[in-house]
MISETI-546391 format. One record per atom (N, C-alpha, C, O): x, y, z. Coordinates in steps of 0.02 Angstrom, whole numbers, padded with zeros to 5 digits, always signed. Each point is the difference from the previous one (the first is absolute). Layout:
XYZ
...
//
This chain:
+05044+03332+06438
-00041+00048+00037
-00031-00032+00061
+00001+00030+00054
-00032-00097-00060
-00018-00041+00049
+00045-00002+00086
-00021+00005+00058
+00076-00011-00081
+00057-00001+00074
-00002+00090+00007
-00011+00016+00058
+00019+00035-00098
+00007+00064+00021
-00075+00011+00041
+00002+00050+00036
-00062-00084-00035
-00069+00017+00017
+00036-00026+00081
+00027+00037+00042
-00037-00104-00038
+00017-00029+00091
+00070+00038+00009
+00013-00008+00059
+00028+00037-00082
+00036+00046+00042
-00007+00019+00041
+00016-00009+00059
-00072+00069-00117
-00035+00062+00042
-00028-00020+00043
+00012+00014+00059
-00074-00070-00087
-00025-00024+00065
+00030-00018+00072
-00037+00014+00046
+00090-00040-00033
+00041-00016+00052
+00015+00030+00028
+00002-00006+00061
+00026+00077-00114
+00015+00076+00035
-00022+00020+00056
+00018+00010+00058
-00088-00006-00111
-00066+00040+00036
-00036-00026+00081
-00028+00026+00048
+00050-00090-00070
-00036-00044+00053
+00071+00002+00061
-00007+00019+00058
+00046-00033-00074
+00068+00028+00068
+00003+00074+00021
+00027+00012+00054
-00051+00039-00089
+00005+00047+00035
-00071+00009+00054
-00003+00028+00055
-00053-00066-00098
-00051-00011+00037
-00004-00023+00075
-00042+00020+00041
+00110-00079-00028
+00026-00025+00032
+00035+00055+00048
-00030+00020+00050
+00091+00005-00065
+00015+00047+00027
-00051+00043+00040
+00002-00010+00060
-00027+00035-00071
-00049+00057+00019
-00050-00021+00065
-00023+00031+00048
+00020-00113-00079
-00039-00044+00061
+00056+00013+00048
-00006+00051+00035
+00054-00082-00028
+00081+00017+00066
-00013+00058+00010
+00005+00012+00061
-00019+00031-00089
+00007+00073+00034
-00061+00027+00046
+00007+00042+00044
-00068-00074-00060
-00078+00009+00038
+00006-00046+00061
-00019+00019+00055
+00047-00084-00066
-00008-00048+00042
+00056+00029+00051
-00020-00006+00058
+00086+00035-00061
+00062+00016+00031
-00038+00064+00058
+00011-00003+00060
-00057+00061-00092
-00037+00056+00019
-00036-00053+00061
+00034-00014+00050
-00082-00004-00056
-00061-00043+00010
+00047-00025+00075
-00028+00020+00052
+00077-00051-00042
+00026-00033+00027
+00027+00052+00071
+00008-00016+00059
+00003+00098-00105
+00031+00043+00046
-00028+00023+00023
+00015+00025+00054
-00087-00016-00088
-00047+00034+00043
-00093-00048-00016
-00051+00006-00035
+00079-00046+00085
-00079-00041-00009
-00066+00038+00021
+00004+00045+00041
-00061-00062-00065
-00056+00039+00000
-00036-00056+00092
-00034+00014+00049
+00069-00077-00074
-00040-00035+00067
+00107-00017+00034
+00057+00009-00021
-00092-00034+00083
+00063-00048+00027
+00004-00073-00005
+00045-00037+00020
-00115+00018-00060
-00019-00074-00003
+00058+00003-00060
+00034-00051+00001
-00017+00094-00050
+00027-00030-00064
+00064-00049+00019
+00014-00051-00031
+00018+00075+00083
+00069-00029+00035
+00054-00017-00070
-00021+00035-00046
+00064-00064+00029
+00024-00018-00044
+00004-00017-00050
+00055-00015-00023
-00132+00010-00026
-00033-00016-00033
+00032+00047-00062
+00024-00033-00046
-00020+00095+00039
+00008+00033-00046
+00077-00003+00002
+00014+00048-00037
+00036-00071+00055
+00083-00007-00012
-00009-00066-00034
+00040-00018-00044
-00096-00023+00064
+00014-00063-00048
-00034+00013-00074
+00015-00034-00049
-00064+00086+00046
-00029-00016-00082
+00073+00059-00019
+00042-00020-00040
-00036+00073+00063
+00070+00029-00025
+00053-00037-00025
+00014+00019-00057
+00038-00085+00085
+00004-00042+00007
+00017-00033-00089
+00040+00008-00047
-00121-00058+00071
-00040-00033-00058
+00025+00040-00084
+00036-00024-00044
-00080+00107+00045
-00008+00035-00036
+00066+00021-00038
+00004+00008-00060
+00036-00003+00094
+00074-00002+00002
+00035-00043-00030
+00048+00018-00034
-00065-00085+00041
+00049-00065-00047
-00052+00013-00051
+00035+00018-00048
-00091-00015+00029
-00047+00004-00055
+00012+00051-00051
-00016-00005-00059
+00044+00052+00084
+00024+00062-00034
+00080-00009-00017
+00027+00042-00036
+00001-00082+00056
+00062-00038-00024
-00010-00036-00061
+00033+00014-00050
-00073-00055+00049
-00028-00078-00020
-00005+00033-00068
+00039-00017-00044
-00091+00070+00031
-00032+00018-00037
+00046+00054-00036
-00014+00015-00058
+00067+00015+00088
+00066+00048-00048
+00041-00062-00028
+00028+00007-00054
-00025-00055+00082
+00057-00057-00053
-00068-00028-00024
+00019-00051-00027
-00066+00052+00022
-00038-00017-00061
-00013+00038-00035
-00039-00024-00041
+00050+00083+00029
-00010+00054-00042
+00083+00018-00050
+00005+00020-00058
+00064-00040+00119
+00028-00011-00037
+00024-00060-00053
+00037+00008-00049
-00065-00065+00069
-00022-00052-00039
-00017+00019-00075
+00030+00001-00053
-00097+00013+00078
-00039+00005-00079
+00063+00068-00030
+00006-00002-00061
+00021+00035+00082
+00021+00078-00027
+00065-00052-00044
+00009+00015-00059
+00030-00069+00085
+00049-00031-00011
-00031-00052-00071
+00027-00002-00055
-00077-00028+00071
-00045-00032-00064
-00014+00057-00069
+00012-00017-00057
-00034+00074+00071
-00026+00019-00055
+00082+00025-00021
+00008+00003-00061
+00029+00007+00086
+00069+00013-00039
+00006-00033-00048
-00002+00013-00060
+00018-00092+00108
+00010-00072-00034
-00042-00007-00077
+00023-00004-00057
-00085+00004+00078
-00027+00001-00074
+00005+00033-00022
-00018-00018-00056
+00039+00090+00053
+00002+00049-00063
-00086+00041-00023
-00051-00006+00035
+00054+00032-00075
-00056+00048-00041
-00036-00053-00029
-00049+00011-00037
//
């Protein structure tokens, strides 16, 4: 049950991720200042390998709790 818990967690936390790419991608198209300049394509970017990082760690643990069984 332990590896099925950080799954989810990983899940949860990459789509979290996701969602950041999608505000930061907005943010970028339509800035509120002109000071932001490029700033928001790089945390998009960032947010982006993190939301990678964090789906092969979710498939990790998903691949562990197989491994061990019930």
């Amino acid at each position: 049950m332990k590896w099925e818990a950080w799954s989810i967690v990983f899940t949860g936390l990459s789509l979290t991720c996701v969602t950041a790419v999608v505000l930061f991608v907005l943010v970028a198209i339509n800035p509120k200042d002109a000071a932001y300049g490029s700033t928001p394509l790089y945390y998009a970017g960032g947010s982006a390998l993190v939301a990678v990082a964090l789906n092969r760690a979710s498939a990790w643990a998903a691949c562990r709790a197989r491994q061990l069984g019930p």
